[in-house]
C-alpha positions, 0 to 999 in steps of 0.5 A: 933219733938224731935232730938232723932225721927228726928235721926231716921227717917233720919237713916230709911231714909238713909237705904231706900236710901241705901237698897231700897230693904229692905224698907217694901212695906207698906211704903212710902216715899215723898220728896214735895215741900211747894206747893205740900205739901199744894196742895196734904195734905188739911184737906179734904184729910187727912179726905178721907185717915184717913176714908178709913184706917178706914172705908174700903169702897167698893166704892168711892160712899160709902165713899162720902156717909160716909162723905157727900161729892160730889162724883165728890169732892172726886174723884178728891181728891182720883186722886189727891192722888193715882198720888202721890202713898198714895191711890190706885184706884182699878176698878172692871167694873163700880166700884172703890175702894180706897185702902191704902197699906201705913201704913207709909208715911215719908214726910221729911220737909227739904230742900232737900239734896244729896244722897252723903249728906246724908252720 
């Protein structure tokens, strides 16, 4: 990452802090420890998000069947997922269909620093 982008994404970072009010809905913004990041973002589950933006299936069924993938597999990977706000499991009766909202997802890789530091 270039200084130029990191300044930016830190001064959006500072503004959501400060302005939580103005942040766009379609953002979100992870602070994770080394071990929930590798735990939480496996290349199986950014292979689940990037086929959900994409695919917009219906069902976890159809997204399993899209990625030849067990149902149970994927389930516990969308769970996994929606607990940490990237996927949203709407249930319409028997059926549950993984949405993603986020366009943006901000996952700063740093250790981190106070509020007060951030300035």
């Amino acid at each position: 990452m270039t200084d130029e982008r990191w300044e930016s994404v830190m001064g959006y970072i500072r503004e959501s802090v400060r302005h939580p009010e103005k942040t766009p809905d379609n953002v979100l913004l992870l602070a994770l420890s080394k071990e929930e990041l590798t735990q939480i973002f496996t290349r199986r589950r950014i292979e689940l998000i990037e086929a959900i933006k994409e695919k917009k299936p219906k069902t976890m069924s159809e997204l399993a069947t899209s990625l030849k993938r067990a149902l149970p597999a994927i389930e516990r990977d969308l769970k996994a997922l929606e607990k940490f706000g990237v996927v949203e499991l709407e249930k319409t009766g028997r059926e549950v269909r993984p949405v993603i909202e986020k366009e943006v997802i901000v996952l700063p890789l740093v250790k981190p620093i106070s509020l007060k530091q951030m300035g």
